[in-house]
C-alpha positions as CSV (number, residue, x, y, z in Angstrom):
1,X,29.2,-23.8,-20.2
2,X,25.7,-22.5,-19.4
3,X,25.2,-19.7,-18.1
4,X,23.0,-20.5,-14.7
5,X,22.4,-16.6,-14.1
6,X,19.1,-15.5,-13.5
7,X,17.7,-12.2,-15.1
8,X,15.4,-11.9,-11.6
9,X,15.5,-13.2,-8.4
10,X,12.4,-12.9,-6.5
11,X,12.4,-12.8,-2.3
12,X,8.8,-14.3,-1.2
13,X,6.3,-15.8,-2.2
14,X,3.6,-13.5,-0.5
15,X,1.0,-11.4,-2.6
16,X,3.7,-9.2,-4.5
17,X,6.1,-11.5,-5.0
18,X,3.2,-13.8,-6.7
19,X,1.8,-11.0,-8.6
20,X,5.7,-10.1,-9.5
21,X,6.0,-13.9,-10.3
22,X,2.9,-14.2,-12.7
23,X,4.6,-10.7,-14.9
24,X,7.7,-12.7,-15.0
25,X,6.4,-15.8,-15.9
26,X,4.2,-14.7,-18.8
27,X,7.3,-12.5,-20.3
28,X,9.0,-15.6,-20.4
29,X,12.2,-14.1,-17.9
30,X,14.7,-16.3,-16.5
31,X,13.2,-15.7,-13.1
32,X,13.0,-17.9,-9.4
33,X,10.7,-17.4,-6.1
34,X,12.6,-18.2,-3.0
35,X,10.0,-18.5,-0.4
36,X,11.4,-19.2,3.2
37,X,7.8,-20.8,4.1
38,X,6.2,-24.7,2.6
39,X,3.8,-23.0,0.7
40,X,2.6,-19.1,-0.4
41,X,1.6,-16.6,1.9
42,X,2.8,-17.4,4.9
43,X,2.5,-13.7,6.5
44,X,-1.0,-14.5,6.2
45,X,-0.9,-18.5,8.2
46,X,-0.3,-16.1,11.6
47,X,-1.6,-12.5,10.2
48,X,-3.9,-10.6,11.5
49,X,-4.1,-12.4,14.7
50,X,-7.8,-12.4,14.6
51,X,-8.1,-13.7,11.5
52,X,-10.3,-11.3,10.1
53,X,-8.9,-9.2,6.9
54,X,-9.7,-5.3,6.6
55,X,-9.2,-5.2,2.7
56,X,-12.9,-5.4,1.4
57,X,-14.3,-8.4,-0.9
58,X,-17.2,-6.8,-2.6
59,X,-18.8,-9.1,-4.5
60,X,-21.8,-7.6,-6.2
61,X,-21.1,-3.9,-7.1
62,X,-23.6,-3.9,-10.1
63,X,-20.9,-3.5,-12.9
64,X,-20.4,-6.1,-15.9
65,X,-16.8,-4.0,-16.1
66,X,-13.8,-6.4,-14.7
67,X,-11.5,-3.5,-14.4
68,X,-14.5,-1.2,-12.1
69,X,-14.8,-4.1,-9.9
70,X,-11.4,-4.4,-9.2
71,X,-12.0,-0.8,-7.4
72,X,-14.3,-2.7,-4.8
73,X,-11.9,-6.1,-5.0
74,X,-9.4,-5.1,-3.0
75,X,-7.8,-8.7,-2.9
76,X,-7.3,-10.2,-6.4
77,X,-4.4,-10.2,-8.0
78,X,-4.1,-9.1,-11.8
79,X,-4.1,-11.9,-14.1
80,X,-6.0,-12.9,-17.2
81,X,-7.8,-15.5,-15.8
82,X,-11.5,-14.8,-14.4
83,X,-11.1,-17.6,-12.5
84,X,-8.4,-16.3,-10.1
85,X,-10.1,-13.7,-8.5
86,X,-10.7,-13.5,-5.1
87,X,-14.4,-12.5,-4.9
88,X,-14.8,-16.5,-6.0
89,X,-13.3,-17.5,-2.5
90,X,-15.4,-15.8,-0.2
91,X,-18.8,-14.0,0.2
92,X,-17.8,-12.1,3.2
93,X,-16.8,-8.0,2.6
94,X,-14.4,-8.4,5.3
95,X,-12.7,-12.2,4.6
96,X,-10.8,-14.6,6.8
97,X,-7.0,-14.7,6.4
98,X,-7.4,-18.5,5.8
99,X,-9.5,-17.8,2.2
100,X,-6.6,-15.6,1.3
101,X,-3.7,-18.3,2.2
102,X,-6.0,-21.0,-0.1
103,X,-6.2,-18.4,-3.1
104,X,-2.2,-17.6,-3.4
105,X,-1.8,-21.2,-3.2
106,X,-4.2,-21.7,-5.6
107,X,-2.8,-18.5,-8.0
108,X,0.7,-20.2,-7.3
109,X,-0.3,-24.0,-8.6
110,X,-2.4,-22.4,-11.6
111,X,-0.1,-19.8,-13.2
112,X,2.7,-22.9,-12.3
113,X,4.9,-19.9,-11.0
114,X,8.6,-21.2,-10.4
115,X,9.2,-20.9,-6.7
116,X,11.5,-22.9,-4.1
117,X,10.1,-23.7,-0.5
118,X,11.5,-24.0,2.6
119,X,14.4,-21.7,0.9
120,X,15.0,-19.0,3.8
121,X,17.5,-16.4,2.5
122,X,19.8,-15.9,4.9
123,X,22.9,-13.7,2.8
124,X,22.2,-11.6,-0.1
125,X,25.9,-10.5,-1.3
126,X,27.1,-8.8,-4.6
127,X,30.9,-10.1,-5.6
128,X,29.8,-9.5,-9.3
129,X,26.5,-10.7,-9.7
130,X,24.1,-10.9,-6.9
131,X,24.9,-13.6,-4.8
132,X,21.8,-14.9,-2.6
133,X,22.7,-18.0,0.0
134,X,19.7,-20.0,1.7
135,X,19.6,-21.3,5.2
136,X,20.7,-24.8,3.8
137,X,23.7,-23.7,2.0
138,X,22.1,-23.6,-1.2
139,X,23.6,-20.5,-3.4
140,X,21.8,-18.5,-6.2
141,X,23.2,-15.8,-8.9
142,X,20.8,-13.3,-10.4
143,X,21.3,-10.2,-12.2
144,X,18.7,-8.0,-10.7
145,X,17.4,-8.8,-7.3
146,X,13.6,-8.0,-5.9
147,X,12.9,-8.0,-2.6
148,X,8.7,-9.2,-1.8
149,X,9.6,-10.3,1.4
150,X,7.4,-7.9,3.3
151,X,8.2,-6.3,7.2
152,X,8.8,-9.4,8.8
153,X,10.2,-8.0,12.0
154,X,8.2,-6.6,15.0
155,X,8.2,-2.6,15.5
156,X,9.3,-2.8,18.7
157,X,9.9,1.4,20.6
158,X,12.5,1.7,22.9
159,X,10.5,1.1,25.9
160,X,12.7,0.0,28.7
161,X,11.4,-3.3,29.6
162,X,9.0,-3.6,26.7
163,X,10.7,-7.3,26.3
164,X,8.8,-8.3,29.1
165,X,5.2,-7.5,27.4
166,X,3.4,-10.1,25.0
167,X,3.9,-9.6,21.6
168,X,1.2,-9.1,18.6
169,X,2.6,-12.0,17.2
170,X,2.3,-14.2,20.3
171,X,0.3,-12.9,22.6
172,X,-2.9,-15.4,23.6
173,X,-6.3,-14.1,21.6
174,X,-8.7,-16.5,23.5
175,X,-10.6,-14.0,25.3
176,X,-10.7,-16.3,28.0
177,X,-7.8,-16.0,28.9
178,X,-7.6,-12.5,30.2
179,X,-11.1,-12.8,32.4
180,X,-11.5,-10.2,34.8
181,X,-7.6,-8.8,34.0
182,X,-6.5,-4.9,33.4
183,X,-5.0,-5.2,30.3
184,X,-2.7,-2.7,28.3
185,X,-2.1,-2.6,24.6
186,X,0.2,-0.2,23.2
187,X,-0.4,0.7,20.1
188,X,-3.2,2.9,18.3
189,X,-3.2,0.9,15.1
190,X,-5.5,-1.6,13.8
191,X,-3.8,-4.4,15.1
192,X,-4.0,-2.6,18.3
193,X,-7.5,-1.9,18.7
194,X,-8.5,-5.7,16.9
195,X,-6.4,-6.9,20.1
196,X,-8.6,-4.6,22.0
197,X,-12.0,-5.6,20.6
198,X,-11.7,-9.0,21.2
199,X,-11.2,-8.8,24.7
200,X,-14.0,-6.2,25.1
201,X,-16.3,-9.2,26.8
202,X,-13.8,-10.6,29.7
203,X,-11.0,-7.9,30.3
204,X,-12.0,-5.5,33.7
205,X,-10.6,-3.0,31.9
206,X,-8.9,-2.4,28.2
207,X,-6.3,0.8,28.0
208,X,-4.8,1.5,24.6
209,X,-1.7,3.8,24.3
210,X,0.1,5.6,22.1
211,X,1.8,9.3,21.3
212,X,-0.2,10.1,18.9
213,X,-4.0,10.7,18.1
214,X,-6.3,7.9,17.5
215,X,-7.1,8.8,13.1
216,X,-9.6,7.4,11.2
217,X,-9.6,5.4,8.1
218,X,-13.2,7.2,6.7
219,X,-11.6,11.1,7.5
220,X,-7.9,10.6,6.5
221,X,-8.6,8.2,3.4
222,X,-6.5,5.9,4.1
223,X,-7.0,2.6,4.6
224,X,-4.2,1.7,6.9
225,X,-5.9,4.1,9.6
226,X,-8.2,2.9,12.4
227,X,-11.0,1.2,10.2
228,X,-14.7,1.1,11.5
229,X,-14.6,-2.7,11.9
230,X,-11.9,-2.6,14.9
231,X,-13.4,0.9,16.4
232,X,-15.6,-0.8,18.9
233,X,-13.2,-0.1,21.7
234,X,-14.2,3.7,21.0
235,X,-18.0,3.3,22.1
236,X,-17.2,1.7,25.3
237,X,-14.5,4.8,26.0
238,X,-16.7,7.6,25.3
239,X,-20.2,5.9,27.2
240,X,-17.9,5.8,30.1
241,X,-17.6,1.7,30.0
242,X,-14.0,1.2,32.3
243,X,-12.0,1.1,28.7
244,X,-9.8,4.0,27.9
245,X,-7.6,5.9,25.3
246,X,-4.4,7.2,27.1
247,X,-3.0,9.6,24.8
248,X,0.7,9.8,26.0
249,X,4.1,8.2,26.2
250,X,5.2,4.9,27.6
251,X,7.5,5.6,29.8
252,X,8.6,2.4,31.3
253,X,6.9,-1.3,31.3
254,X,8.1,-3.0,35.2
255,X,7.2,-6.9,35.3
256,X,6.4,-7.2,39.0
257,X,7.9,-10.7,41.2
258,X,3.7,-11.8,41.1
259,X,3.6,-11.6,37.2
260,X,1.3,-8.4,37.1
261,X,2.7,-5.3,35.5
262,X,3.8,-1.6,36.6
263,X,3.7,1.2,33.9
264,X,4.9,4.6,33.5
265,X,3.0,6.7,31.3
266,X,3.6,10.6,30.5
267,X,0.5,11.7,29.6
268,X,0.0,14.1,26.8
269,X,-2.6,15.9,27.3
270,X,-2.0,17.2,30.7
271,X,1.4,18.6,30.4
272,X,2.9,15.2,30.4
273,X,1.8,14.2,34.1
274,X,3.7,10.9,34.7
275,X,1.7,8.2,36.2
276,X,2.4,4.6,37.3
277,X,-0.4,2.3,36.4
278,X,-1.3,-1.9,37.6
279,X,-1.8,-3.9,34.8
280,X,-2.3,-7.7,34.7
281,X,-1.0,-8.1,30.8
282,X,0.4,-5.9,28.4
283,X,0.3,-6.3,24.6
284,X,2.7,-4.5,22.3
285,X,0.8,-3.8,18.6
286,X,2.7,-1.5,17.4
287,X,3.6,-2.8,13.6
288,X,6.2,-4.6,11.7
289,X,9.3,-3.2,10.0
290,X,11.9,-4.4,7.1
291,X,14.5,-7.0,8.1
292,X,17.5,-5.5,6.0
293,X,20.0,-8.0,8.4
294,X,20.1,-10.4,5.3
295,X,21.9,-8.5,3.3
296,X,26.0,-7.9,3.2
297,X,27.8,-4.3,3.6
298,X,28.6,-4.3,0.3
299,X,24.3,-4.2,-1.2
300,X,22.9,-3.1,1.7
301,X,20.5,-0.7,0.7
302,X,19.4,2.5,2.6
303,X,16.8,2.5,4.8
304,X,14.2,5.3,5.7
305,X,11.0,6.3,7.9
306,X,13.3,5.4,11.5
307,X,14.5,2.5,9.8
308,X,11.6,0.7,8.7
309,X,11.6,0.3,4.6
310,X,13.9,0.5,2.1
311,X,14.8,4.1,0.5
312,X,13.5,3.8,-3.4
313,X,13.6,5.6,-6.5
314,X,10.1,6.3,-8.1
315,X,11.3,3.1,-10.5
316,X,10.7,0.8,-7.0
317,X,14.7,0.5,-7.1
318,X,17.0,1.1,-3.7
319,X,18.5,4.6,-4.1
320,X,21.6,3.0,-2.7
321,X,21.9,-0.3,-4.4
322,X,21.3,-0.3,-8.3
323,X,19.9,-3.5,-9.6
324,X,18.3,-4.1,-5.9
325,X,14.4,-3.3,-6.6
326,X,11.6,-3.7,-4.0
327,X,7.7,-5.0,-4.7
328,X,4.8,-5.3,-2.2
329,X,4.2,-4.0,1.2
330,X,7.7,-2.5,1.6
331,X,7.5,0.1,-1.2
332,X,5.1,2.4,0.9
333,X,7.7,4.4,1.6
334,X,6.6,5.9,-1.3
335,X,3.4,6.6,0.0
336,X,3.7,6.2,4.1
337,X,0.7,6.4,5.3
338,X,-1.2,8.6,2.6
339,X,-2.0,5.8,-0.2
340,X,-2.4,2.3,-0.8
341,X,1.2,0.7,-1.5
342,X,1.2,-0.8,1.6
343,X,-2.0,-3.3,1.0
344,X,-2.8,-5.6,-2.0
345,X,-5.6,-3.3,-4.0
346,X,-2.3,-0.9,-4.3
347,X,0.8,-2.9,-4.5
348,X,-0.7,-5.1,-7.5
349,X,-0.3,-1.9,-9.7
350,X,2.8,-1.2,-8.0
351,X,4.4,-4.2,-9.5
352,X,3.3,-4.2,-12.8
353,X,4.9,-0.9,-13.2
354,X,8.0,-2.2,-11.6
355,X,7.7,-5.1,-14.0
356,X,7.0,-2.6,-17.3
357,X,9.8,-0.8,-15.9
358,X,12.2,-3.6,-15.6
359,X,11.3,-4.8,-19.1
360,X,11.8,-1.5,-20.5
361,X,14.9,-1.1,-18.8
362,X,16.3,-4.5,-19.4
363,X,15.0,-5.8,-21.9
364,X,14.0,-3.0,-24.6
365,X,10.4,-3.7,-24.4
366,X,8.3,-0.3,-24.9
367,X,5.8,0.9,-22.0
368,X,2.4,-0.2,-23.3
369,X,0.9,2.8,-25.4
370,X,-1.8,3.5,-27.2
371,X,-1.7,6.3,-30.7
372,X,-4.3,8.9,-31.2
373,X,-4.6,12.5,-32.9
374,X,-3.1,15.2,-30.8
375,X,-6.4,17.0,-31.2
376,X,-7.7,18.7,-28.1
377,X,-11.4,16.6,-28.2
378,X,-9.6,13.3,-28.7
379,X,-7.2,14.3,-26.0
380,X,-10.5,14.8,-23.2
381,X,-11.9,12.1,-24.7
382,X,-9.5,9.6,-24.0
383,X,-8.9,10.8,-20.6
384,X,-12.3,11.0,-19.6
385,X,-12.6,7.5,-20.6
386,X,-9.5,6.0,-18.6
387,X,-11.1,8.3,-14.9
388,X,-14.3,6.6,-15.3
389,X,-13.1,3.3,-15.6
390,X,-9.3,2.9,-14.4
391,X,-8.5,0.8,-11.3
392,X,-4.8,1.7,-10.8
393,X,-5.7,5.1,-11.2
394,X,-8.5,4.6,-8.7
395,X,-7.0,2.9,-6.1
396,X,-3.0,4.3,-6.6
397,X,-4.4,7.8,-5.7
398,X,-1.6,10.8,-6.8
399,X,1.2,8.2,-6.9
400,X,0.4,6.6,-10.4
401,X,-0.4,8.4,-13.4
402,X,-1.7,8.3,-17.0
403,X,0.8,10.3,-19.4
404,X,0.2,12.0,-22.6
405,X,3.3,12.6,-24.6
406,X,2.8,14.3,-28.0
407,X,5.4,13.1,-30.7
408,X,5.2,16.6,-32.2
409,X,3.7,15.4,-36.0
410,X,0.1,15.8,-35.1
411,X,0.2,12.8,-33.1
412,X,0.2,11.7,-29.2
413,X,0.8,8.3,-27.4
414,X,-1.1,7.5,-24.6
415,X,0.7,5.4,-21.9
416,X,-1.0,3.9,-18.7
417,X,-0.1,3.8,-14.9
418,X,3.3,5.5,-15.1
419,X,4.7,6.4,-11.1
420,X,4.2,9.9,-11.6
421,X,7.4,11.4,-10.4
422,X,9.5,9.2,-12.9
423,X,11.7,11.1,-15.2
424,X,13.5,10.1,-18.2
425,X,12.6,7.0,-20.7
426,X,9.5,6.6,-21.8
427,X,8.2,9.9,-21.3
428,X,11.5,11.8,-22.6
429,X,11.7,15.6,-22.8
430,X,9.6,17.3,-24.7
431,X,7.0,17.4,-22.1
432,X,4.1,15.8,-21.0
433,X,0.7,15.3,-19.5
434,X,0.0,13.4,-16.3
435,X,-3.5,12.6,-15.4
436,X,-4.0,10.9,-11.8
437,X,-6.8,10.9,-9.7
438,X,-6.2,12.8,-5.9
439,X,-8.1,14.0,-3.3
440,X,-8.3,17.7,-2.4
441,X,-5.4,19.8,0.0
442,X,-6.0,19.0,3.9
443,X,-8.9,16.7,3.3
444,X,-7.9,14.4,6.0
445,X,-8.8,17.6,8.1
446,X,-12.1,17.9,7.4
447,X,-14.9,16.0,9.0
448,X,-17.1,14.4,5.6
449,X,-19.9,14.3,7.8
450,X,-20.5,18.0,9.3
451,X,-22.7,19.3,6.9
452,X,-21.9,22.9,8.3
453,X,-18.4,22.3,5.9
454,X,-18.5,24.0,3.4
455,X,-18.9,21.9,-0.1
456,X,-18.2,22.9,-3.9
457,X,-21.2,22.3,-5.9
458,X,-20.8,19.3,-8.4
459,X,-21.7,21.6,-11.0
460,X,-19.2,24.4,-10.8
461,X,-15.9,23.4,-12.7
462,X,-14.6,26.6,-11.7
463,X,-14.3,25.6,-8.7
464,X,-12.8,22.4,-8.9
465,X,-9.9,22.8,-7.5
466,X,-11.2,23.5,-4.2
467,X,-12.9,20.0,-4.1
468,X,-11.6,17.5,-1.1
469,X,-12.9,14.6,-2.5
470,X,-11.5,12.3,-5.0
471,X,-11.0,14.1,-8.5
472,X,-9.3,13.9,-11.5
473,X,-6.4,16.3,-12.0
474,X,-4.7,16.8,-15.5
475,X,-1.1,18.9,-15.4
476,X,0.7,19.8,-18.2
477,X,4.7,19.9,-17.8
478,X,7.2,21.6,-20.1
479,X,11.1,21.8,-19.9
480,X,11.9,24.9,-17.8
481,X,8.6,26.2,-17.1
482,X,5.9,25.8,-14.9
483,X,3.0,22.9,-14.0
484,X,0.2,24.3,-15.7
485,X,-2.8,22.4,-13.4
486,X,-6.9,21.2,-14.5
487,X,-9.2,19.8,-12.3
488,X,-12.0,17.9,-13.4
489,X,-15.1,18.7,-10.8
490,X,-15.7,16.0,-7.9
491,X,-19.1,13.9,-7.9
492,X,-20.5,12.2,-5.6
493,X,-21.0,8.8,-7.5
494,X,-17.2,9.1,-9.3
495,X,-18.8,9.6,-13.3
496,X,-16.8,12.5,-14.4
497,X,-18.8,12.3,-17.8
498,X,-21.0,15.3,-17.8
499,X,-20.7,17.5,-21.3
500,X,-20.5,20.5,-19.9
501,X,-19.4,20.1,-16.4
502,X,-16.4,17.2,-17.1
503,X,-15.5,17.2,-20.9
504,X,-15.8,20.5,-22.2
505,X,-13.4,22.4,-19.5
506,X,-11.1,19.6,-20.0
507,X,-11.1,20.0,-23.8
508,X,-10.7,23.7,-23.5
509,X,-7.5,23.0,-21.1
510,X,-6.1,21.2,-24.0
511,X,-6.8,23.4,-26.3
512,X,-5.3,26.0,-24.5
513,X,-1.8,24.3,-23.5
514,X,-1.7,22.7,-27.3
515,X,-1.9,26.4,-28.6
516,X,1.6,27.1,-26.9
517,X,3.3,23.4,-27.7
518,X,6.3,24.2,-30.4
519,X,5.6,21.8,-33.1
């Protein structure tokens, strides 16, 4: 009898489970897409509401490099085909979500990725196998499951009567429709303050709420902060135009007999002064979470950050639930709110390392590497090259890493876009470098543009390692003793290529650490 098992099992057909798909596919696995939608994407039919995407399409960066541009293309997916990159579906930096639905179908139909519609999962159990039902009774087995899905459930706080607010999701965005209202969004995300924006013309008045301070995308680096295309809300705050931050908790949200709204609010900067305030609508933005209800007691995997993503292992796996692994938005648990796992210019690298891992795992297939001389100036050489030129490295800041692992006869292999806390196969034990790119301690603390701070000239690479901005950083770890630590000298244009400033301290690093390396 056959054996109908599949090796993977892939849970949407979003972004990451496309980009998953395309790994699969050209590996030749014994792999299905179950996709609860008719077609790819469908997170991106309804999201963001306005339609407008905040991950940037730039077009014409002045590089003939494919794998430089892919630091400014922060919505292809990684494929051998020129052709199926997004930069060829729209001209606009910031893109509408309708380009993006039209180019996962279009990566879908041409890699001719293997993927069911209209096949909501409803029961993921594990008898032996895994065990995956769909909502019309149709059953799969698979040996490994992945989970793409994405957060698929609204973030709703514990707000009594919040239910009675409009949600992200649902809530009306003609502007129109809120003429001359007080309106309240909760929320101090992006989704809150594009809700905001776009009512900026016919709302009275526009309050957005929320415990914590307002950040910002261009001080903390990263992207998921308030970003500079939703901020207009700010100018009309600050010149004193009837719209408001209100920096505090919602207390309560009272939907009145006439329709209009009552809320409590404890404000936070006044010693948590409690104040009942008239609204006409109230919006809730306040972000999606991981819908773990699908799965039975006996694979449920652990969840963390108040319950919204799964709990992984640095090899994308659930810490609880071996075999269950997790691609896409949902892994930036690994990264919450610091990097780029939680957006499509990250997660793409994201998965191929899951998918080297898997087929290193499963499948004895070696991680990619490349052989050269363990010699101190071919060692800088190499790594120079890969920081001047490296997307992953680029855009999956201090999470993935280049590592050098010397095979102790003279020689080294040189492997690519490693997660840098894994452990064990293929970097083994006799040590290793790791070289990622990071920005400096507390830089999301410091204003980039008070040019009172204090700023490490680009020429002193003794200094390095007090540089905020985003830098190369080489450390050297041996069995039982400590991270010995090089960083290579910001600049302002990203070329770490300089002779004396860039190469030469790195080759004398290597020369120094080889010196002690047993043979």
């Amino acid at each position: 009898m056959a054996d109908n098992t599949l090796d993977y099992l892939v849970i949407g057909a979003g972004p990451a489970g496309l980009q998953l798909g395309y790994f699969l596919h050209k590996a030749d696995r014994k792999y299905l897409i179950l996709e609860a939608g008719s077609g790819p994407g469908r997170f991106f039919r309804t999201f963001p509401r306005h339609r407008t995407l905040i991950s940037i399409n730039k077009k014409h960066t002045g590089w003939d490099d494919p794998e430089l541009n892919l630091r400014m293309d922060w919505n292809s997916l990684l494929s051998d085909d020129p052709g199926l990159l997004f930069t060829g579906y729209s001209d606009r930096y910031f893109p509408h979500a309708d380009d993006m639905v039209r180019y996962l179908r279009d990566f879908a139909e041409t890699c001719g990725l293997r993927i069911a519609f209209d096949s909501r999962v409803v029961r993921v159990d594990r008898p032996g196998s895994f065990r995956v039902t769909v909502e019309d009774g149709r059953v799969y087995e698979a040996r490994r499951i992945v989970v793409a899905a994405g957060v698929t459930q609204p973030n709703i706080p514990p707000i009594p009567g919040i239910e009675t607010a409009d949600p992200y999701g649902t809530a009306s965005t003609d502007p129109a429709d809120y003429l001359g209202q007080r309106v309240l969004v909760i929320g101090k995300g992006n989704s809150a303050f594009e809700t905001a924006d776009n009512l900026i013309e016919t709302a009275a008045v526009i309050h957005v709420a929320g415990p914590h301070s307002v950040r910002m995308a261009w001080r903390t680096h990263y992207v998921g902060h308030l970003r500079a295309i939703n901020n207009g809300l700010l100018d009309t705050y600050q010149l004193k135009s009837q719209n408001a931050l209100l920096d505090g908790d919602i207390k309560r949200v009272e939907r009145q007999p006439d329709g209009t709204y009552r809320v409590t609010v404890a404000f936070a900067r006044v010693n948590e002064v409690t104040k009942d305030i008239p609204y006409d609508r109230v919006i809730v933005c306040t972000g999606f979470r991981f819908d773990s209800s699908i799965f039975a007691d006996d694979c449920r995997p652990d969840l963390v950050i108040n319950g919204r993503f799964p709990a992984l292992t640095p090899a994308y796996e659930s810490v609880s639930v071996p075999g269950l692994y997790f691609a896409g938005t949902i892994t930036q648990s690994r990264d919450f709110k610091r990097g780029t796992s939680g957006f499509i210019h990250g997660f793409r690298y994201g998965v191929r390392a899951l998918h080297r891992i898997m087929e290193s795992r499963h499948h004895g297939v070696p991680w990619p590497a490349a052989e050269l001389p363990a010699d101190p100036a071919a060692l800088a050489a190499a790594v120079i090259g890969r920081v001047n030129r490296a997307s992953a490295l680029w855009q999956q800041f201090g999470l993935l890493a280049d590592v050098i692992v010397l095979n102790g006869d003279g020689t080294a292999r040189y492997l690519e876009e490693l997660p840098f806390d894994l452990q064990g196969p293929p970097i083994g034990d006799r040590g290793h470098f790791a070289i990622t790119l990071e920005y400096g301690p507390d830089h999301d603390k410091i204003d980039p543009f008070d040019i009172e701070v204090g700023r490490i000239s680009q020429s002193d690479s003794a200094r390095a390692h007090e540089g905020h901005y985003l830098h190369p950083v080489v450390r050297h770890h041996l069995p039982g003793g400590p991270v010995a630590v090089h960083h290579i000298t910001e600049n302002l244009e990203n070329e770490w290529d300089s002779p004396e400033v860039h190469v030469e301290p790195l080759r004398a690093f290597f020369a120094a650490r080889l010196a002690g390396v047993p043979a």
